[in-house]
N, C-alpha and C positions, 0 to 999 in steps of 0.2 A: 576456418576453411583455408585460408591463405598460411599458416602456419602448419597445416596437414599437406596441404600442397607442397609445402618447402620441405617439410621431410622427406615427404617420400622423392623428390626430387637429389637430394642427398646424400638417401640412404635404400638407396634402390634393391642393396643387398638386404636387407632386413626384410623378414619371412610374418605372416600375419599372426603370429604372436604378441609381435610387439605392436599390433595395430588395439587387439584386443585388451594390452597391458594400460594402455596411456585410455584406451572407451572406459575401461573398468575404475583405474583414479579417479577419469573428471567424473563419472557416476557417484564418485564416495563425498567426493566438495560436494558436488550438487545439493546430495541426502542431507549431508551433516549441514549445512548453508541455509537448508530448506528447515529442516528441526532447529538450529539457533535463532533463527529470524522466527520463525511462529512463537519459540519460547521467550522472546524479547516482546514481541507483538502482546500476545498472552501475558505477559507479567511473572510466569516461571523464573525467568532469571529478572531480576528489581533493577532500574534504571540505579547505574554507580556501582553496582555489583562488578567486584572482578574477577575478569573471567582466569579461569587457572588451568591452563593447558591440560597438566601433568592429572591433572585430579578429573578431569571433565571426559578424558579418552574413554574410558569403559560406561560410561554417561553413554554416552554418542557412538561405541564400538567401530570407531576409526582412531589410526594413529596419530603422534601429534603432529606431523607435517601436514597430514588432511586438515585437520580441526586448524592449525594455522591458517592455513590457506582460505577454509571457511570463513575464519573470524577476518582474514585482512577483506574479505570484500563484503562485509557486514562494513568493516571500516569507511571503505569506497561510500557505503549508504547512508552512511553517517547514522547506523541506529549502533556503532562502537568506536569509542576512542580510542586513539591508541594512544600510551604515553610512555614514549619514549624505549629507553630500557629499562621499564618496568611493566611491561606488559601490557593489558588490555582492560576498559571498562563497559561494561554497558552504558550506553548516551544516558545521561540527562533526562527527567521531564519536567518542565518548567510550563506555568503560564506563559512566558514572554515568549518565549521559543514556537508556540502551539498558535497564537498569535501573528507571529511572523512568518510560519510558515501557510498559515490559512491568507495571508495579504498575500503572499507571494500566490498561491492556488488563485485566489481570487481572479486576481493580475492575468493569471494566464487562462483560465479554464472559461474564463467569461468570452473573453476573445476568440477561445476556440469553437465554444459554444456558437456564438453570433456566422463565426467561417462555413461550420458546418450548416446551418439554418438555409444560408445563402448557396450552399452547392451540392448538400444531399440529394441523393436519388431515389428512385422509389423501392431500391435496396436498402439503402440508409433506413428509409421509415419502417422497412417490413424488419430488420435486427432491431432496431427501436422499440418496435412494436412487442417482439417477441422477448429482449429484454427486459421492459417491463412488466409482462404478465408474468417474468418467472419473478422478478424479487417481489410481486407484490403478494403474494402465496406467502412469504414469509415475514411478512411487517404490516401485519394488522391483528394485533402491533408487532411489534419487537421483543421479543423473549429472551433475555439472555442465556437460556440453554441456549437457541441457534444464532447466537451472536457472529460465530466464526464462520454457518453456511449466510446470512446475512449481506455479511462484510464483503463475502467473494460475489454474491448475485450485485450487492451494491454499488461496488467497485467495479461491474462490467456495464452497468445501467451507463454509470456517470462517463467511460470511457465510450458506450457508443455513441452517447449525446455528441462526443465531441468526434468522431469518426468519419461524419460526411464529408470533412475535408480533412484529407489525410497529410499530415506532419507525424513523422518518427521522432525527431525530438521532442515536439510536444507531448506527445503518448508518454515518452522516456519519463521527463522531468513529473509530469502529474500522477504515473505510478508508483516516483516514488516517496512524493507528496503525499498520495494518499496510504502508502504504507507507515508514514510516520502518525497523519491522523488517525490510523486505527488504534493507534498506541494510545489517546487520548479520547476516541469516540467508548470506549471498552466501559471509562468510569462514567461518563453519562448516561448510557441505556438505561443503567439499573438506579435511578435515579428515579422516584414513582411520580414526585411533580412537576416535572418539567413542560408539562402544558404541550409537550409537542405532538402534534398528527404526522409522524412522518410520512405515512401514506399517501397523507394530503397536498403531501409540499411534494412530494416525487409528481402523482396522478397532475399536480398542476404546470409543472416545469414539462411533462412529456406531452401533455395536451395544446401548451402551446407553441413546443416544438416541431408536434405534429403540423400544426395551422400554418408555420412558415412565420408564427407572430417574433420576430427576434429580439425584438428591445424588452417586451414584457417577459420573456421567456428568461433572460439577461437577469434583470430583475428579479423574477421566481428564484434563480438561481442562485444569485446574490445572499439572496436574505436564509436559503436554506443552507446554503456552506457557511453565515453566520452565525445560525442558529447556536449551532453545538459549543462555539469558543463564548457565546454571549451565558450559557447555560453554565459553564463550568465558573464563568467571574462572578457570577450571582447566589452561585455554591458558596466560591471562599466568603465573598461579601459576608454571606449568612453564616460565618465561622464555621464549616464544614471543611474537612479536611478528605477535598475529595480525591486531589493527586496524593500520589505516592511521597512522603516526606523525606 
């Protein structure tokens, strides 16, 4: 907004053409940005994979300054490297990495959890409320065909939880948190013993966030956002090669 203000401050001669030119670019980053990030998400493009401008444009039917542009703020989210002048990879997935970013989630989403407990409204409980009956419609169980509608009901549950007390940063950093776990939650769905009710662990974290209960609630929480990283080390444990090699 502050950079549209300064042009047209600027460029006061300029006729709405060129308003339409510069709407129509940031629409093509957006699409292309939107389709590489799902294809990294999804596993389409393989973590270490590199990305290759020249070859990827008719892929994606934008030029290569768009798709640059895309991939540098893929870079910003760290789901791509950039190295150097030689171009671009897709991120890494490691254990260690899925791990440290779940300590880090922990660290903050528990805290924001406990914030909103303490200052939700009876707006807070009714988005709550109403966020949970949608994603519970589709995770009883979890079927990997609707992994991807899952993931977006799942990802709005967890942010309302933390929305009674509102921080932009914190929203910021745990979305994009949790777009990196989706990169790692993908190979354990389809995992058929993994013992988990995830229904069970959502239904109990929303029940006693409803109650205003915040330390058990805290708790609930805890042990469900560990769930998934504890499932994937008792994978390899059992020599299964469940990440991407």
């Amino acid at each position: 907004m502050v950079k549209r203000t300064f042009l047209a401050l600027v460029s006061a001669d300029e006729g709405p053409m060129d308003d339409i030119t510069e709407a129509g670019s940031r629409t093509l980053i957006e699409r292309a940005y939107a389709q590489l990030r799902d294809d990294i998400i999804e596993g389409r493009l393989a973590p270490g994979e590199k990305l290759r401008v020249e070859h990827m444009k008719e892929h994606y039917g934008v030029g290569a300054g768009t798709l640059r542009e895309a991939i540098t703020r893929l870079v910003s989210d760290a789901l791509v490297v950039a190295e150097g002048q030689r171009g671009f990879r897709v991120a890494p997935m490691t254990l260690e990495d899925f791990l440290d970013l779940t300590q880090l989630r922990l660290h903050i989403e528990l805290e924001a959890l406990r914030q909103s407990i303490r200052h939700g409204d009876a707006a807070w409980r009714a988005r709550l409320q109403q966020a949970f009956e949608e994603l519970s419609a589709f995770e009883q169980p979890v079927r990997p065909e609707q992994r991807a509608r899952w993931e977006q009901l799942n990802a709005r549950f967890h942010e309302t939880l933390t929305s009674g007390h509102a921080s932009p940063w914190t929203t910021k950093v745990l979305r994009l948190l949790t777009r990196h776990g989706e990169r790692y939650r993908r190979f354990t769905i389809g995992l058929v013993d993994s013992g988990r009710d995830v229904h069970a662990e959502h239904r109990e974290i929303f029940e006693l966030a409803m109650a205003g209960m915040e330390a058990r609630a805290a708790l609930a929480l805890e042990a469900h956002i560990r769930a998934t990283p504890d499932l994937l080390v008792r994978a390899l444990r059992d020599g299964r090669q469940v990440l991407p090699a």
